[in-house]
C-alpha positions, 0 to 999 in steps of 0.5 A: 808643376808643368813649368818645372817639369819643362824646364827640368827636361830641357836642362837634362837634355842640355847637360846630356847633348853637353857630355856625349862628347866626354862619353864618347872619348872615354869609351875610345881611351877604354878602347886605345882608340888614338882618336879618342887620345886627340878628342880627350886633349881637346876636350881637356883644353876646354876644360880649362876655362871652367875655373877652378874644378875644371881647370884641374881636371884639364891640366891632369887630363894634358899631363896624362895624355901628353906623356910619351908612354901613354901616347905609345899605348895609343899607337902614336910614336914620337920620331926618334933617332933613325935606325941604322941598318943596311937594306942590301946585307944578307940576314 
């Protein structure tokens, strides 16, 4: 009995120290903190090698974050064309 307990403990503590990462990054895009966007990538890569519920989840989370608009609801803006306006005309 005392071995089970253990061993149960040790494996819910592992699980828990394993997904911190993923809560952590999902307070931060609740929030639209942009590193939570970078964090959520990232742990959407590793999820790619978890064949094959995580492999689905990785190219969703990708797809998703990786789209223009949800990258301008993070506050990061793709260079585009530069605007065209003279500094010296008066307003």
């Amino acid at each position: 009995m005392v071995i089970t307990t253990s061993i149960g403990t040790m494996l819910a503590i592992f699980f828990l120290v394993l997904s911190i990462p993923q809560i952590v990054a999902g307070i931060g895009l609740l929030r639209y903190a942009a590193w939570a966007r970078i964090l959520a990538l990232v742990l959407g890569v590793l999820h790619l090698f978890n064949i094959p519920f995580g492999t689905i989840v990785g190219i969703y989370t990708i797809w998703v974050l990786m789209d223009d608009r949800a990258a301008a609801l993070f506050g990061v803006f793709r260079p585009g064309p530069a605007a065209s306006y003279d500094v010296t005309a008066p307003r």
